[in-house]
C-alpha positions as a Markdown table, in Angstrom:
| # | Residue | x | y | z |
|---|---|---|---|---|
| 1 | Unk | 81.0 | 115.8 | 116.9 |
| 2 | Unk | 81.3 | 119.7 | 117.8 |
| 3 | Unk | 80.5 | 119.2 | 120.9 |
| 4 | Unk | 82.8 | 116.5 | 121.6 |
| 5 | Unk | 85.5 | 118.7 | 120.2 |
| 6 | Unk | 84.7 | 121.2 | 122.4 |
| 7 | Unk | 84.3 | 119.2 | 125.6 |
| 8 | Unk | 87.9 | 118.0 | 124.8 |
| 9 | Unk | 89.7 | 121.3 | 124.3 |
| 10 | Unk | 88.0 | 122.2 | 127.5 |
| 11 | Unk | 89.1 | 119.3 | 129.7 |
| 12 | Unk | 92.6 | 120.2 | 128.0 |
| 13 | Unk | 92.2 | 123.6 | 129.0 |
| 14 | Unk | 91.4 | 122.5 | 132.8 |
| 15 | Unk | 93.9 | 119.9 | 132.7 |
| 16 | Unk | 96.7 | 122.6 | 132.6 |
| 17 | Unk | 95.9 | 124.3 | 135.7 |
| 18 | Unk | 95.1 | 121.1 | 137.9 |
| 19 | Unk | 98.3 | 120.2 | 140.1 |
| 20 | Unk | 99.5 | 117.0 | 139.4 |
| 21 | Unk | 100.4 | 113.3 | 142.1 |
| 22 | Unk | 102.6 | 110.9 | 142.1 |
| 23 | Unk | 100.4 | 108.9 | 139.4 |
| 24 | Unk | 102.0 | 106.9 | 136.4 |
| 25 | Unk | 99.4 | 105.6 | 133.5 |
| 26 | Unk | 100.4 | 102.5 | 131.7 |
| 27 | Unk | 98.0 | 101.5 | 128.4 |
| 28 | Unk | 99.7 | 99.2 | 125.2 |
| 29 | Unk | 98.3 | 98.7 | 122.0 |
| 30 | Unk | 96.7 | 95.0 | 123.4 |
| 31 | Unk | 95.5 | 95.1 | 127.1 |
| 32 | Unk | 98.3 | 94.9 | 129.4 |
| 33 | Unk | 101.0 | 93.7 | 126.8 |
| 34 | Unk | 104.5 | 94.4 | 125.0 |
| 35 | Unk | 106.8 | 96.7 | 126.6 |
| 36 | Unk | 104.9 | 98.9 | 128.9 |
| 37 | Unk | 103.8 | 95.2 | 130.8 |
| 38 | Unk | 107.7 | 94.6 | 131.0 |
| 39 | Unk | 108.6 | 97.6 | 132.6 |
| 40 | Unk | 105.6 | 98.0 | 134.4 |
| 41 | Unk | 106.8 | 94.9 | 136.4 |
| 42 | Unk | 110.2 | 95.6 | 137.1 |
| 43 | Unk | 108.8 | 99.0 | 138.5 |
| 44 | Unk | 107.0 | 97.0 | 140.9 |
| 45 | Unk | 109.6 | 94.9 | 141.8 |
| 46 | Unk | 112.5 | 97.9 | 142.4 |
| 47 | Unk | 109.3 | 99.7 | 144.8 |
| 48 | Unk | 108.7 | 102.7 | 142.4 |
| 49 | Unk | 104.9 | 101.7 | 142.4 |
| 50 | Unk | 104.9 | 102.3 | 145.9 |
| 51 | Unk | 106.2 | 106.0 | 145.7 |
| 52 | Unk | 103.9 | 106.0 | 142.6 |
| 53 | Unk | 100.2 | 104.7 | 141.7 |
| 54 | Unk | 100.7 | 102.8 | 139.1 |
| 55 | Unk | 97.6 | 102.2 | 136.9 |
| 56 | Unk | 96.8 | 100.7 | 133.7 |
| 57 | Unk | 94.4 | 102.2 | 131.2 |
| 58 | Unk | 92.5 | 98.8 | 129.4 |
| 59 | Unk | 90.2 | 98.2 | 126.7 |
| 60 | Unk | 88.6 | 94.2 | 127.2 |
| 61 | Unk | 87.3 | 93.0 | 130.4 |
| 62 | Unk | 90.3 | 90.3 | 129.8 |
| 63 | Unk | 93.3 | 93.1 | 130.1 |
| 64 | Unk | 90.9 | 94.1 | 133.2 |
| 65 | Unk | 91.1 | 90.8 | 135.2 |
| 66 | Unk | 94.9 | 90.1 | 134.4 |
| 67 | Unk | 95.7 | 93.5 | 135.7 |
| 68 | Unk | 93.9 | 93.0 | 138.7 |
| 69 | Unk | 94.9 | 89.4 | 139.3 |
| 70 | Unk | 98.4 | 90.3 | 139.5 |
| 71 | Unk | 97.4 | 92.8 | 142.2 |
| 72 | Unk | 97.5 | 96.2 | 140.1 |
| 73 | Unk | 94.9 | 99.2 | 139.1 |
| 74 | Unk | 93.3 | 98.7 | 136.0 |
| 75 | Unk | 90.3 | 101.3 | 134.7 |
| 76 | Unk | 88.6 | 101.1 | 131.7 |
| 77 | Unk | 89.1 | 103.2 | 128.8 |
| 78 | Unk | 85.3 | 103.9 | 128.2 |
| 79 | Unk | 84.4 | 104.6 | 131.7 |
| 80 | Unk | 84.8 | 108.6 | 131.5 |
| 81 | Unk | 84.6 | 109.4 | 135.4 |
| 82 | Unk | 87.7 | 107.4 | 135.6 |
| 83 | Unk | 89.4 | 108.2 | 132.6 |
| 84 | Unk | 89.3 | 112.4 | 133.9 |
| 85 | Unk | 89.9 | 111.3 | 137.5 |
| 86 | Unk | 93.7 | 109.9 | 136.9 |
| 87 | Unk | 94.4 | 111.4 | 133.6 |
| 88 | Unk | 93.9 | 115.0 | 134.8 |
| 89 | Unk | 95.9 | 113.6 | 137.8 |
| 90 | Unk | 99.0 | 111.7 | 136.6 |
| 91 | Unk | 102.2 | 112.8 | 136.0 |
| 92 | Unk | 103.3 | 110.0 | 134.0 |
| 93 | Unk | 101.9 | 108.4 | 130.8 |
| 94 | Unk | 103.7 | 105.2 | 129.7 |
| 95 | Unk | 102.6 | 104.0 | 126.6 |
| 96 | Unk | 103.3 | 102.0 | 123.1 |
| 97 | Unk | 100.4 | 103.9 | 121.4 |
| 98 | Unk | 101.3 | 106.7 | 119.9 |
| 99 | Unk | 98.9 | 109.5 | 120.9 |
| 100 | Unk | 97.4 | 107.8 | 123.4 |
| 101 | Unk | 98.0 | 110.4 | 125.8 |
| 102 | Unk | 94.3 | 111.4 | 125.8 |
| 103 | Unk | 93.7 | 115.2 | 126.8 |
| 104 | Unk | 97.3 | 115.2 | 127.8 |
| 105 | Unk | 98.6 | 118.9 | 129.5 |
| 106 | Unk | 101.9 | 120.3 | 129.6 |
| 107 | Unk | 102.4 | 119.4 | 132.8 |
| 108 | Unk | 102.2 | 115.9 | 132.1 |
| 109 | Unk | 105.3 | 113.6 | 130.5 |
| 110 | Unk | 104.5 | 111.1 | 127.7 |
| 111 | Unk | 107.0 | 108.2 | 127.5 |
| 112 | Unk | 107.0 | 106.1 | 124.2 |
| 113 | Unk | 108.0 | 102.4 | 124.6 |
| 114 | Unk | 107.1 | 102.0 | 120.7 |
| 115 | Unk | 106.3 | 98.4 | 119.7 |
| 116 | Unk | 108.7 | 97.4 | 117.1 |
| 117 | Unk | 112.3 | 98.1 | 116.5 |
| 118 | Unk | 112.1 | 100.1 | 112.9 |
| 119 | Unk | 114.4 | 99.2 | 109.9 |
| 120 | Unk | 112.5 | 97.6 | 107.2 |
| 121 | Unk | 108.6 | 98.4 | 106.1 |
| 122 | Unk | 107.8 | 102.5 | 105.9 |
| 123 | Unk | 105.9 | 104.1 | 108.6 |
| 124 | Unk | 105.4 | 107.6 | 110.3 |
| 125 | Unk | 105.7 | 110.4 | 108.9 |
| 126 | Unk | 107.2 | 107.7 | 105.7 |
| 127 | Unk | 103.6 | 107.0 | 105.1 |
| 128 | Unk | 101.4 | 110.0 | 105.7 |
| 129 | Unk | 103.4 | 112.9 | 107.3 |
| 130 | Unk | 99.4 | 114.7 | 107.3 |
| 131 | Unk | 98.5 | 112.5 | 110.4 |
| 132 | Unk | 101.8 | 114.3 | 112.7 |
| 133 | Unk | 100.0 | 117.1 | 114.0 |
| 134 | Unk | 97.4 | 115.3 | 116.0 |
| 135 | Unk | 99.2 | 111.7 | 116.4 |
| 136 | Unk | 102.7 | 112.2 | 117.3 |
| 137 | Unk | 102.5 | 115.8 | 119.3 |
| 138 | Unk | 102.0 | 114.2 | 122.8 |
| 139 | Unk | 104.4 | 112.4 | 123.4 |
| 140 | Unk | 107.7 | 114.0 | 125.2 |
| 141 | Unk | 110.5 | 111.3 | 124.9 |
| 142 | Unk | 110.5 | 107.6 | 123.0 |
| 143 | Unk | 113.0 | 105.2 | 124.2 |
| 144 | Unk | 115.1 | 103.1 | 121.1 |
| 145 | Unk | 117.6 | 100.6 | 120.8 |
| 146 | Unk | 120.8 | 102.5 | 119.3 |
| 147 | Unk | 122.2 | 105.6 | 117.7 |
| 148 | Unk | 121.0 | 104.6 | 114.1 |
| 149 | Unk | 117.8 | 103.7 | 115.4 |
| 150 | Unk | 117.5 | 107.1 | 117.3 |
| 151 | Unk | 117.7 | 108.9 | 113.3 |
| 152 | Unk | 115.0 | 106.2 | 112.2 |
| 153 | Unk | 112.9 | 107.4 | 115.1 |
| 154 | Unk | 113.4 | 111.0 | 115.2 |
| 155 | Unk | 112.5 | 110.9 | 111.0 |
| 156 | Unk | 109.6 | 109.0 | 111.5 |
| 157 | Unk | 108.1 | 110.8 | 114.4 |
| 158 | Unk | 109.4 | 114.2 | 113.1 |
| 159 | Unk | 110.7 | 115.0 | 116.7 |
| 160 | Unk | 114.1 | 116.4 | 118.5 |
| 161 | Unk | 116.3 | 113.2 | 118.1 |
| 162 | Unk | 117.9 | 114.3 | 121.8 |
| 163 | Unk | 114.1 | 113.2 | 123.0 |
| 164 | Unk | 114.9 | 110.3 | 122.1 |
| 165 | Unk | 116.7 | 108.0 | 125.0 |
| 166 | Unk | 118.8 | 105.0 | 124.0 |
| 167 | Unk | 117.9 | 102.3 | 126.4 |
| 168 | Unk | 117.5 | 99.3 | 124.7 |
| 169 | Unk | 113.7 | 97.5 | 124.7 |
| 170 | Unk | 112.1 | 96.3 | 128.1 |
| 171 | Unk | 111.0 | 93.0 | 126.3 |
| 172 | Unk | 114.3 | 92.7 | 125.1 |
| 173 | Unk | 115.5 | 92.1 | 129.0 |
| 174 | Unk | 113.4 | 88.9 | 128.5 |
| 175 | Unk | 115.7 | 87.5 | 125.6 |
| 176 | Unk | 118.8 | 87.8 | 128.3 |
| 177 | Unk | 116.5 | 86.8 | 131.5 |
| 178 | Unk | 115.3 | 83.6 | 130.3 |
| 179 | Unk | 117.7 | 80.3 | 130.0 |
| 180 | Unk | 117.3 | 78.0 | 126.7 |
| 181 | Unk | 115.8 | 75.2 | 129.5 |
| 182 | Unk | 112.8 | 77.7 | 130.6 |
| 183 | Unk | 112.3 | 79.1 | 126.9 |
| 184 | Unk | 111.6 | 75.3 | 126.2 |
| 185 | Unk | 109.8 | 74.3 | 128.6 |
| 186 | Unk | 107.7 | 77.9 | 128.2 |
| 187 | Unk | 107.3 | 76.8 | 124.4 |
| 188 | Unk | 106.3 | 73.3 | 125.3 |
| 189 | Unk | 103.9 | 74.4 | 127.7 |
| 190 | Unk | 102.3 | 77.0 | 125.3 |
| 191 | Unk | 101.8 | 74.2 | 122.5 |
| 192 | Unk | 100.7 | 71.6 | 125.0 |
| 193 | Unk | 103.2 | 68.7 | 123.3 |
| 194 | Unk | 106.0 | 67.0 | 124.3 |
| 195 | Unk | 108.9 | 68.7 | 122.0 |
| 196 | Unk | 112.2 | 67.1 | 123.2 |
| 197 | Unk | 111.8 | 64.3 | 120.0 |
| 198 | Unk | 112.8 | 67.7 | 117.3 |
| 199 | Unk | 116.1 | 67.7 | 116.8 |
| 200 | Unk | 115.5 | 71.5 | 115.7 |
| 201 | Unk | 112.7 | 74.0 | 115.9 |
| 202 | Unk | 111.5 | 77.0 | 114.0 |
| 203 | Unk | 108.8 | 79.9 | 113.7 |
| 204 | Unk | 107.5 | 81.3 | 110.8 |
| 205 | Unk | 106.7 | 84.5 | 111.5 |
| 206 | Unk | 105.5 | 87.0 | 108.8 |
| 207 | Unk | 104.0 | 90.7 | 109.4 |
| 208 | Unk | 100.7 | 91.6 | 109.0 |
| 209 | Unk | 99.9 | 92.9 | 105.4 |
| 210 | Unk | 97.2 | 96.0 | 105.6 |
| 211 | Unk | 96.6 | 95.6 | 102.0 |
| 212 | Unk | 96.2 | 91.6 | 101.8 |
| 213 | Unk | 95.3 | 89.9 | 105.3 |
| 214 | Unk | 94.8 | 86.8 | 103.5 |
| 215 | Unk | 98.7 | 86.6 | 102.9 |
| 216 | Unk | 99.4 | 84.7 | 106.2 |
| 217 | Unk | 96.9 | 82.2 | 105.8 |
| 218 | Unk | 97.7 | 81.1 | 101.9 |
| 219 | Unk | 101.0 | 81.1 | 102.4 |
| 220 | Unk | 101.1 | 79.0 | 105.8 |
| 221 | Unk | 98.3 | 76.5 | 103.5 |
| 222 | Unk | 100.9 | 76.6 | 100.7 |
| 223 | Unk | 103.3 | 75.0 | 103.2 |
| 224 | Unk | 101.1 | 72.3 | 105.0 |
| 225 | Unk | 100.1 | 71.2 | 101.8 |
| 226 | Unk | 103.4 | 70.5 | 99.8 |
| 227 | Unk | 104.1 | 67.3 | 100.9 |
| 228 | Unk | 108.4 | 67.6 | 99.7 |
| 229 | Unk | 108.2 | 70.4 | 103.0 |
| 230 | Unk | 106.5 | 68.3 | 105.1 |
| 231 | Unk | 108.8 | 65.6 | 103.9 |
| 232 | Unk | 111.8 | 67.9 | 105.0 |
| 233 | Unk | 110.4 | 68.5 | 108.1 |
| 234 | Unk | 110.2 | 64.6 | 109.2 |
| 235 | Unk | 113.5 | 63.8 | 107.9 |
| 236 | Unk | 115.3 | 66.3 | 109.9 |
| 237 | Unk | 113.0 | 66.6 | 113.3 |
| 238 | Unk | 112.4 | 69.7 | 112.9 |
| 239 | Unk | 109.4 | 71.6 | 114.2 |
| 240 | Unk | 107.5 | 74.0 | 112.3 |
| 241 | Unk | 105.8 | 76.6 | 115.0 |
| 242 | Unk | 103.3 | 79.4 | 113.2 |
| 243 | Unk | 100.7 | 82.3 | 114.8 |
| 244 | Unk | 97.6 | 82.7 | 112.7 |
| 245 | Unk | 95.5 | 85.4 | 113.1 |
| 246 | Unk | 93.0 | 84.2 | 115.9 |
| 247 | Unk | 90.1 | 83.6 | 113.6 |
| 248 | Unk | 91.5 | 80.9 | 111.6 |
| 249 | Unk | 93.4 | 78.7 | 114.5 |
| 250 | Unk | 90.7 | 76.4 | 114.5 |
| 251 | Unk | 90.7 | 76.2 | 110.5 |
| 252 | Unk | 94.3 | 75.2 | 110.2 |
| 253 | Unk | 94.6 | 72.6 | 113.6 |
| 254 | Unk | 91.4 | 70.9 | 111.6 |
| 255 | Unk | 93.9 | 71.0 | 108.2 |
| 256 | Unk | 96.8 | 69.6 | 110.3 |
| 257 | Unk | 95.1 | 67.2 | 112.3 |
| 258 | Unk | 93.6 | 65.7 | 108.8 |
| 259 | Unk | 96.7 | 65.8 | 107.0 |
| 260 | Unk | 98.4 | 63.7 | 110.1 |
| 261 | Unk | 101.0 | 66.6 | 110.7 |
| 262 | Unk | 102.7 | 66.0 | 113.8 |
| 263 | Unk | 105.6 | 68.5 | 112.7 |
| 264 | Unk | 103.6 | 71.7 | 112.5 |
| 265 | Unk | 102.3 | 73.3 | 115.9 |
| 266 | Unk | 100.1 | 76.3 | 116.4 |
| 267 | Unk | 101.1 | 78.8 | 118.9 |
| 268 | Unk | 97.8 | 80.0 | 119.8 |
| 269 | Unk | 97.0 | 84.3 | 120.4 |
| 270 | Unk | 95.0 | 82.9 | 123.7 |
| 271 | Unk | 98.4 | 81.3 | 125.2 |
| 272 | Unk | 100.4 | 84.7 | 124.7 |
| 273 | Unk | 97.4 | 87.0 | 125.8 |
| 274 | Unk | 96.6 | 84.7 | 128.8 |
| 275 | Unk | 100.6 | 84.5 | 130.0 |
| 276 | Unk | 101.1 | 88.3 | 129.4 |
| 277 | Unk | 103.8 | 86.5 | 126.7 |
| 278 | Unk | 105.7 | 88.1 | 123.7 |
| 279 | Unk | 107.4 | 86.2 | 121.0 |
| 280 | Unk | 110.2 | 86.9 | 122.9 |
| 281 | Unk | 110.0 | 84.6 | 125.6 |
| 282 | Unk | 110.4 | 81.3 | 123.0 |
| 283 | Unk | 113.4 | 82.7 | 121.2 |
| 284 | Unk | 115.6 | 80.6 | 123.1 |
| 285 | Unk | 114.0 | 78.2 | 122.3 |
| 286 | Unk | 113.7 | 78.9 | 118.6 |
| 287 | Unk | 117.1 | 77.5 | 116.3 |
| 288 | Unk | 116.1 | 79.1 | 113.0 |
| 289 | Unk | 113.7 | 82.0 | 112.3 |
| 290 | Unk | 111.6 | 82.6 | 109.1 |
| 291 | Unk | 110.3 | 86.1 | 108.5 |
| 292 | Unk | 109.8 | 88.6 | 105.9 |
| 293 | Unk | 110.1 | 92.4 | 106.4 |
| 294 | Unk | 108.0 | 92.4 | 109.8 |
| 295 | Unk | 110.6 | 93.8 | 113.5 |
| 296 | Unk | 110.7 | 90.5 | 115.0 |
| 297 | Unk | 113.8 | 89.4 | 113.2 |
| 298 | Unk | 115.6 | 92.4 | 114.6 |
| 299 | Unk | 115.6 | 91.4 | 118.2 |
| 300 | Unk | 116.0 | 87.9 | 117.2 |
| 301 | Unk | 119.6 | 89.2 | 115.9 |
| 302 | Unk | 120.6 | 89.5 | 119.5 |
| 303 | Unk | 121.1 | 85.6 | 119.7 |
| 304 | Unk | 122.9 | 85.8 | 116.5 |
| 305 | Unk | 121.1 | 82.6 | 115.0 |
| 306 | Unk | 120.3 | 81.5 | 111.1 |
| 307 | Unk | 117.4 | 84.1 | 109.9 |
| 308 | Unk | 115.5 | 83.1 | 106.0 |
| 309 | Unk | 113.4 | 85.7 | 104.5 |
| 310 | Unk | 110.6 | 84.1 | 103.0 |
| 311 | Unk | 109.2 | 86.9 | 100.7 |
| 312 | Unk | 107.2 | 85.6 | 97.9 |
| 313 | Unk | 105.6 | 89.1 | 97.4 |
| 314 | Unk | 108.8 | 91.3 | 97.8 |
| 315 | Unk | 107.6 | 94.0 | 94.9 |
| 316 | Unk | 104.2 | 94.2 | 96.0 |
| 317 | Unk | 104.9 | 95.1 | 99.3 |
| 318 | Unk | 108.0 | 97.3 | 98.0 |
| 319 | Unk | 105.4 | 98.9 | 95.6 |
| 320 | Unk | 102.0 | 99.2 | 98.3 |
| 321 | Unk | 104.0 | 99.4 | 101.8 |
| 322 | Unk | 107.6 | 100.3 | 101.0 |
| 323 | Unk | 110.6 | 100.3 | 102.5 |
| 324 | Unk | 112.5 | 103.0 | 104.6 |
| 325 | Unk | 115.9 | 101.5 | 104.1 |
| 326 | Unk | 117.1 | 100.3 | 100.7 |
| 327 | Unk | 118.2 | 97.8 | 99.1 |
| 328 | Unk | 116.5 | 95.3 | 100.9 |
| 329 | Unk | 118.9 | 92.9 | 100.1 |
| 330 | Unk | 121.7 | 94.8 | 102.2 |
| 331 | Unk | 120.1 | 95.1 | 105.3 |
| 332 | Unk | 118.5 | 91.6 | 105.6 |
| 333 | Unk | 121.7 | 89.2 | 106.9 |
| 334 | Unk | 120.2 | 85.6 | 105.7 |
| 335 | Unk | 119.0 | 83.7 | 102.8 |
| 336 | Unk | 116.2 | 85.2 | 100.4 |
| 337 | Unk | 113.8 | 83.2 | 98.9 |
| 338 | Unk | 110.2 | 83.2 | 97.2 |
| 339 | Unk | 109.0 | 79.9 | 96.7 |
| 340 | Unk | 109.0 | 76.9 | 99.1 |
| 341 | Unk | 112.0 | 74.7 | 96.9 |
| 342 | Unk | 114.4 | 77.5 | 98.3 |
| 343 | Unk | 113.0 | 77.6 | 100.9 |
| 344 | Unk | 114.2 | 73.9 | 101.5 |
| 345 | Unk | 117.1 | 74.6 | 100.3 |
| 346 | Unk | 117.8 | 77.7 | 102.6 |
| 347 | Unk | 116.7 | 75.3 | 105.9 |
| 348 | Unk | 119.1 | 72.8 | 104.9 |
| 349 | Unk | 121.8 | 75.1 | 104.6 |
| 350 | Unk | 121.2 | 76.8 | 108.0 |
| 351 | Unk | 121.3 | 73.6 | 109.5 |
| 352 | Unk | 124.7 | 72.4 | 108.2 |
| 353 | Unk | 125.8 | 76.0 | 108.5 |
| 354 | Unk | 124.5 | 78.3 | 110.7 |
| 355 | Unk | 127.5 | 80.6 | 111.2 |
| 356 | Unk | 127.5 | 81.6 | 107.0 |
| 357 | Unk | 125.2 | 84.5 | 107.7 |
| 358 | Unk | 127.2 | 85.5 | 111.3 |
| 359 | Unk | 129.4 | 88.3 | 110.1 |
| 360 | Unk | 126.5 | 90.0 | 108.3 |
| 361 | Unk | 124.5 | 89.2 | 111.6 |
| 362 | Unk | 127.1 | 90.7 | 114.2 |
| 363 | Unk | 127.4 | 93.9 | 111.8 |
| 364 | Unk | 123.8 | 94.6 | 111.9 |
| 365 | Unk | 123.1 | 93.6 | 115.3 |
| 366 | Unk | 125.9 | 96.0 | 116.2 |
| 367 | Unk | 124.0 | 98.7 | 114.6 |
| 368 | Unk | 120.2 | 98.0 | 115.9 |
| 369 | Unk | 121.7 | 97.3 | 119.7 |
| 370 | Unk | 123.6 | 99.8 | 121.9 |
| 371 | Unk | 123.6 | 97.3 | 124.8 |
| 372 | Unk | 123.1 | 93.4 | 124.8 |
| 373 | Unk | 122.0 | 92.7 | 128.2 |
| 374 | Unk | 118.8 | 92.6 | 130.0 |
| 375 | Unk | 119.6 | 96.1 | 132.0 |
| 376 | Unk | 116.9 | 98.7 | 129.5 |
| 377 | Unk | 114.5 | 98.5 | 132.0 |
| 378 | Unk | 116.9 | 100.0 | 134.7 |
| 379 | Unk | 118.1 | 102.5 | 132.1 |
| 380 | Unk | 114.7 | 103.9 | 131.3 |
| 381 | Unk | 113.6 | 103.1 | 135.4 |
| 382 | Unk | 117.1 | 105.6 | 136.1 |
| 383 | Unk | 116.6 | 108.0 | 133.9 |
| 384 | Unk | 112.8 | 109.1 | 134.6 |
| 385 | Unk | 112.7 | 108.1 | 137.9 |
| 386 | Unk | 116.3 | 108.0 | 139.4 |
């Protein structure tokens, strides 16, 4: 381990003096993925990666062959004679990891993409300032969404708000890029059925729960197994789309297929992976949105359509995770609820009235989103690389 240390504060050391080319690194927190992949590709298309190199830093032999099919650079992480032959190289580091700028000089710019749009659950320095030193020191600018997002940022990274560039989200281009005909057909084509016979669709789509990762399972079992739900579901045509954590999709198409669900639809990790695919590419296609406290109800603001908080465990996540923003009630524009009766209750209301949330939902989208268009790719593209 001293060693290691050692060999690392010497490649720094060697890493300052070695000039630097025209090379841009691109690495996300899955292979290939998220915002770096989005802006990534419009940098190909507008020709900067061919007055740069563009190359991706990868993890799985998976995030290796989908760089390469599409015709890029891809090196692996592990392999250490490529790792110091572009890093000690590259100008450039785009990434959603933060610290992932490994033996990074001062000579060399870090550009965070991030991978969530912050507001609700603590993180940062919120939950232990101890790890800023060594995590969040790298990185030279972070691109956000708006001027009250910039202030979340700058206190949860402890750094110089003015480093902080308000751009708007590559993968939020997507959302403005994509018709409601394509994000439907994209949806149907990920779930492999026919879904022109629902009059309405929906996603349930909770965050992940650090201290319980059981919590998305036994709540999504709690809902295919009360039959009044299911009930609901066939009554009104609507579709019920979840993501379960890879391990259990097999365990719950098993449940579905027993109980005769035709109403429920998995949207496998494989499909999004494989496709290079966000969540954002189906919100078109989406009418009404469950969450809880996890960023993807943010972004789905910019289509200004019915959100329900489905938050059975409120005060133990407010108690083991915490919030950065308080109350939770104010900042959260749609029907609360914590047990599926509500929850029924809360569907049927967005569907005879989706505007009653819409002036809560324009206020708040009007503070997460400088811009509503699909331009933050150019912005960030202009402003690094004009």
């Amino acid at each position: 381990m001293k060693d290691s240390k050692i060999a690392k504060r010497l490649i720094k050391s060697l890493n300052n003096i070695i000039p630097k080319k025209d090379i841009i690194l691109f690495y996300s927190q899955y292979d290939y993925y998220d915002n770096p992949y989005y802006l990534y590709q419009k940098m190909r298309e507008t020709k900067i990666c061919e007055d740069f190199q563009c190359v991706w830093i990868v993890d799985t032999p998976d995030g290796f062959e989908r760089v390469v099919r599409d015709g890029g650079i891809a090196i692996f992480r592990k392999n250490t004679k490529d790792m110091l032959k572009y890093i000690t190289k590259a100008r450039y580091f785009v990434t959603s990891v933060t610290g992932g700028a490994w033996w990074k000089s001062k000579n060399q710019i870090e550009i965070l993409l991030d991978h969530g749009i912050p507001l609700q659950k603590k993180m940062g320095a919120y939950v232990d300032a101890t790890i800023m030193p060594e995590t969040w020191k790298y990185f030279d600018y972070a691109v956000t969404t708006s001027h009250f997002t910039r202030v979340l940022h700058s206190s949860f990274y402890q750094i110089n708000p003015f480093k902080i560039i308000i751009t708007g989200m590559p993968r939020d281009d997507i959302i403005f890029e994509i018709g409601e005909k394509y994000s439907l057909k994209l949806l149907e084509d990920a779930l492999k059925v026919s879904i022109d016979t629902f009059e309405y669709k929906l996603f349930y789509l909770p965050t992940f729960r650090s201290f319980n990762n059981l919590y998305t399972k036994n709540q999504i079992m709690k809902i295919i197994k009360n039959d009044d739900f299911i009930k609901f579901l066939k009554i009104n045509d609507i579709l019920f789309v979840f993501k379960p954590h890879r391990k259990d999709e097999v365990y719950f198409r098993d449940l579905l297929k027993k109980r005769g669900i035709e109403n429920i639809k998995i949207l496998s990790n494989d499909v999004l992976r494989k496709n290079n695919f966000t969540i954002n590419e189906f919100f078109k296609a989406i009418d009404i949105l469950i969450s809880d406290y996890s960023s993807v109800w943010i972004e789905y603001l910019l289509l200004n359509r019915p959100i329900i908080y489905y938050i059975p465990d409120i005060e133990e996540y407010r108690k083991k995770r915490g919030f950065v923003v308080e109350p939770f009630e104010l900042w959260t524009p749609g029907d609360k609820v914590k047990d599926i009766p509500p929850l029924i209750n809360a569907l049927e209301g967005a569907i005879n009235d989706p505007k009653k949330w819409e002036k809560e939902r324009l206020w708040l989208r009007d503070v997460m989103f400088t811009y509503k268009d699909n331009k933050a790719r150019e912005r960030i593209i202009k402003y690094f690389w004009g």
